[in-house]
N, C-alpha and C positions, 0 to 999 in steps of 0.2 A: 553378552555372549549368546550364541543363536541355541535355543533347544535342538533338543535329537532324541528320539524314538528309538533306544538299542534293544526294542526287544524280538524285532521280527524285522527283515526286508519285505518290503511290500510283493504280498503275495497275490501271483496270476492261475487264474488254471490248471489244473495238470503241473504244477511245476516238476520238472524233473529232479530235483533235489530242495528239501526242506530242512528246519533246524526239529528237531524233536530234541526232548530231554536227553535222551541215550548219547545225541548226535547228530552230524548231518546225515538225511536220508534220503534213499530215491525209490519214491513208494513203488512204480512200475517194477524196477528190479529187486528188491525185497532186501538190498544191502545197505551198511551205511560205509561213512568214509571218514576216519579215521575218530570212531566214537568212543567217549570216555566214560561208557557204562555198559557191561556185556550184553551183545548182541551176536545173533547168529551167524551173521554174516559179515565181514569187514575188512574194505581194501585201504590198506597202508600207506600214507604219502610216502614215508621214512619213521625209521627206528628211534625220532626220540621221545622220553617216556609222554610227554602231552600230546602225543599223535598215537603211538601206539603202545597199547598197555594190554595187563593181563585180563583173561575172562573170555575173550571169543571164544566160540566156538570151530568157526574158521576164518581164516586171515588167507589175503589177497597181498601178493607186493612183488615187487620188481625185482627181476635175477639177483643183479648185483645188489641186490642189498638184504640177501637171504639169510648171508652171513652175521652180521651186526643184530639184525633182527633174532635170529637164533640164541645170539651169544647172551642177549638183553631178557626174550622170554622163551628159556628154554622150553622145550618139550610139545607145545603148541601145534598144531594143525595148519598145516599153510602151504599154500600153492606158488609157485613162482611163478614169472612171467617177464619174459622179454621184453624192452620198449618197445612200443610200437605196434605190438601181437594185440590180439581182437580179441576176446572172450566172450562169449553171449550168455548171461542172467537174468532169465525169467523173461529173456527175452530181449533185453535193454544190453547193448552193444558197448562194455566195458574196453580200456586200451591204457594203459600208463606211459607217461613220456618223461625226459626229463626236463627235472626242474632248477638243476644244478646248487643244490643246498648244499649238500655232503653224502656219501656213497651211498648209491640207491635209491634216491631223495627223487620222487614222482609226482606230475600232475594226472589228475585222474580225468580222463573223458570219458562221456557220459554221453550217445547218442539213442535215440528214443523215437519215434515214429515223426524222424525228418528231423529233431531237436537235436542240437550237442550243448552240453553243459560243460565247462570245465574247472573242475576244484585245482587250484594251485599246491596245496601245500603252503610249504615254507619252499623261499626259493633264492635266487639271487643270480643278475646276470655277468657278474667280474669273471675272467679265468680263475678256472681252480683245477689245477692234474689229479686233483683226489676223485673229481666226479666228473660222471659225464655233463655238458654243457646246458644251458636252460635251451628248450625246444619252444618258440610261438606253436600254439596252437589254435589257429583258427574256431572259434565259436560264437554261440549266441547269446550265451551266459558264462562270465567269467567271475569266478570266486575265488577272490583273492586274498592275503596275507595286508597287513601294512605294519608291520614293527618298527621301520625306521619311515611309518609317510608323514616327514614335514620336512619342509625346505630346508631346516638347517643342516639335517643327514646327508653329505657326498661324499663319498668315499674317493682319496687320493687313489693314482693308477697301482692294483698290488705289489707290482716289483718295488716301488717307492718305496712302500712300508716294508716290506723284506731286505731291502737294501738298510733302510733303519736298524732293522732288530741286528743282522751283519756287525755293521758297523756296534752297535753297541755292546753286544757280545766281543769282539776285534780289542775292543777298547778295555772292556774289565778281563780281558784274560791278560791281555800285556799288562795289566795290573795287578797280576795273580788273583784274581777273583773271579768264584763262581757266579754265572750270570742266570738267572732262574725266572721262569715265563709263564707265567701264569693262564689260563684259557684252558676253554671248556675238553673235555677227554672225548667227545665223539665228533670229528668232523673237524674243527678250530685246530684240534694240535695235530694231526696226520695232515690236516695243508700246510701249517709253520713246518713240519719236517720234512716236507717235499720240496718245499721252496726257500728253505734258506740256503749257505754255502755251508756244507756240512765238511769243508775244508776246514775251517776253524780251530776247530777243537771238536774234544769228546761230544758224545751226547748221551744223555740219562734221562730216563723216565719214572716220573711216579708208576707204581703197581693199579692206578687207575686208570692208564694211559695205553700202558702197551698192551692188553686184551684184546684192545680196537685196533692196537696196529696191525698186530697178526690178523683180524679180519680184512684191514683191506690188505695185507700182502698175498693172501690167499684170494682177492679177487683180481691180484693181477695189479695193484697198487704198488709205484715205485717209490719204497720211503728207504732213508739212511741208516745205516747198524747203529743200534739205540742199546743200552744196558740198562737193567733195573738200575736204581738208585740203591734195593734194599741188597744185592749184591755182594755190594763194599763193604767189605769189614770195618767197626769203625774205626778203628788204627791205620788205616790206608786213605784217610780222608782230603790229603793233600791231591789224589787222584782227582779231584775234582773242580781244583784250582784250573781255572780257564777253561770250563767247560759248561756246555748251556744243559740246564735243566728244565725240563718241562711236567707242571704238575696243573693239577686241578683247583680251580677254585676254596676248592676249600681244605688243602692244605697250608693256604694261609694263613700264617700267626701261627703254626701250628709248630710242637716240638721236634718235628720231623724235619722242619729245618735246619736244625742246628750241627748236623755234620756237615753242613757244606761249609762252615767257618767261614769268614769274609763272602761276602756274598751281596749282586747288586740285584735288587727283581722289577720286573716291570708285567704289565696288565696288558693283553692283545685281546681288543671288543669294542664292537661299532660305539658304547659309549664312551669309548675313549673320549670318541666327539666332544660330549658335553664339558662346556669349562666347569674345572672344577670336578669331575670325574676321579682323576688321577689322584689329587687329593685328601678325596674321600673317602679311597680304596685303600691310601697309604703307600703306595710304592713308588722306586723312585722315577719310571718312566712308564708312558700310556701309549701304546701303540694303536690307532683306528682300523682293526681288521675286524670285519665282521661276513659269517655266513648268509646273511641278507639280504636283499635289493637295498637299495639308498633311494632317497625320493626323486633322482630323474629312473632309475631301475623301473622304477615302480608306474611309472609315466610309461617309458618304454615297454612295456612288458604288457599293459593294459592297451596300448593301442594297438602292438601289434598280434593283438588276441581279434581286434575287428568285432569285439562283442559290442552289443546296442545297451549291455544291462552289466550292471557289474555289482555283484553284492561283497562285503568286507569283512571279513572274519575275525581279527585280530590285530590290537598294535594301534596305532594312531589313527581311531575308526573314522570318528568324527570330523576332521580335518579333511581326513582322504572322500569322504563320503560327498563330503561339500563342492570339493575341485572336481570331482565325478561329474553333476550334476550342472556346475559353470562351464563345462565341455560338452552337457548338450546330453547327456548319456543318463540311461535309469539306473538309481543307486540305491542301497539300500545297505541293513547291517545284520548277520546273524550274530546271538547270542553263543559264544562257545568257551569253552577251557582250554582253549589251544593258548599257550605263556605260560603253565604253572612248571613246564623244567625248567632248569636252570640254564638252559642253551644261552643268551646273552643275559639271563637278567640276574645269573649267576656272578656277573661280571659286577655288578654294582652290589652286592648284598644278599645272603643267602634268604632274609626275608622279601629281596627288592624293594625294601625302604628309599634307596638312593634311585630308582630305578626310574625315569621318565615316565609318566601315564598319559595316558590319551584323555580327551577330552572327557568322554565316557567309555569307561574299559567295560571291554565284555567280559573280565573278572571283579574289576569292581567299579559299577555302576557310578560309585559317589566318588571316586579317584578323579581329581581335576588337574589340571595345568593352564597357564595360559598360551592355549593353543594359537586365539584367534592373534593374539600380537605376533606370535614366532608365521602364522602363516601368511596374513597381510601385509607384513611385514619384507619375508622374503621370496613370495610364493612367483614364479619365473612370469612375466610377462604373455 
């Protein structure tokens, strides 16, 4: 297995964004981007908690996702801004575009005396009606995500899997049974309610679901009439027979299931992928949706950035770092905390026990897999 150096991307000159303890920084403009230790200044990819958290002082982020942001740290300091709009700090020519994660979800550019940087975020290039679409953005340094970069990661076409969930919902209600969905509360379940057939039957929500929904229907977000779950009197539980529920992660196993009486559940998460996933989660079906790039995403998304240098923040570093570098391209890796929500990894394990790691994780260094079989193995000609 080849070594790898996760503690620094090989650092040039003046670089216009560095890893510091706090976070990524851009010393010319005095901000960082999206740091996990209070700092004076900081612009937002997207609202979730391992990107943006409490402590700033002021926060930077994109119109539409002023909402979510708000609703998660109330009371905070923060500016909004339109995709695409210019902002000048300390001189260094700020712009957020979209990166199409889930509502609001921004790449940060970063141009600098003739330089452009661009931070990814979290991103993913599938249709999704909850958020605006992923924007290429031409630059000369692209810092990317890689959560799902290894060949075995493709995500089927989405209507596929929404035809799935359909159909399997379709099926446990003609069998009087509640069909209940497991997936993450910010992003994952306001795309499963926008795109399934909400012809079917009822819909209900976990109390940790619909908060978020009223954010994106107040950004102009078209999702389905949803009821709490807590609503229902329990004597009225038959109400729920042939109707899909949608909760969080970690209302599974939990007592809170048991008004829905007969009841089938299934897990919606890029690791549905992994064999053996479904099983380990316990439920009786795995559907592969994930907010992510998939490893051709990730290929697509990096070439048509036109960058010469690509540095890798998170997710399957090592692996991705190496196809970088066999493309002829300068690669490197920052050390960050971007993976500790539970956005997918929530999906396999509230510890991520069951959770894939990367060759060497920028959370934990000594986490293995065998990567170089799964990449050698399948990695595209």
């Amino acid at each position: 297995m080849h070594s790898f150096d996760m503690q620094t991307a090989p650092l040039e000159t003046a670089d216009l964004i560095v890893a510091r303890p706090e976070g990524l920084y851009c010393p010319p403009g005095g901000f960082y981007i999206d740091p996990w230790r209070p700092v004076e200044r900081a612009v937002i990819t997207h609202a979730h908690s391992d990107h943006a958290r409490f402590g700033h002082r002021h926060y930077l982020v994109a119109q539409s996702g002023i909402g979510v942001l708000l609703s998660r740290l109330p009371g905070i300091d923060v500016q909004a801004i339109a995709y695409g709009e210019r902002v000048t700090i300390n001189g260094v020519t700020v712009s957020l575009h979209p990166a199409g994660h889930v509502l609001g979800s921004s790449q940060v550019r970063v141009e600098h005396a003739g330089r452009v940087w661009v931070a990814s975020g979290d991103y993913k290039l599938d249709p999704d009606p909850t958020c605006a679409a992923f924007e290429p953005v031409r630059c000369d340094t692209f810092i990317t995500e890689s959560t799902f970069g290894l060949p075995i990661y493709r995500w089927d076409p989405p209507q596929t899997i929404f035809d799935g969930i359909d159909a399997w919902w379709r099926h446990n209600a003609a069998q009087g049974r509640a069909s209940v969905v497991f997936c993450y509360a910010f992003g994952k379940a306001q795309r499963l309610l926008a795109s399934i057939d909400a012809g079917i039957g009822p819909i209900f929500c976990h109390g940790a679901v619909e908060p978020l929904n009223r954010e994106y229907r107040a950004a102009g977000v078209a999702l389905p009439p949803v009821r709490l779950v807590s609503e229902i009197p329990a004597k009225e539980k038959a109400l729920f027979k042939g109707a899909l529920i949608v909760a969080p992660p970690s209302a599974q196993g939990s007592t809170w299931l048991r008004r829905f009486g007969d009841y089938s559940d299934a897990f919606a998460s890029g690791w549905m992928r992994l064999r053996g996933a479904r099983r380990r989660r316990g439920v009786d079906r795995g559907f592969v949706l994930s907010d992510h790039a998939d490893w051709p995403q990730l290929q697509t998304a990096i070439r048509s950035t036109g960058a010469s240098r690509v540095i890798v923040t998170h997710g399957q570093v090592e692996p991705m770092v190496r196809w970088l570098r066999e493309q002829g391209l300068q690669a490197g890796a920052f050390v960050t905390e971007y993976g500790d929500d539970p956005v997918e990894a929530d999906a396999v394990g509230a510890d991520g026990a069951n959770a894939p790691r990367t060759v060497a994780s920028a959370t934990d260094p000594g986490a293995r897999i065998d990567a170089d079989t799964a990449f050698a193995s399948q990695v595209d000609p």
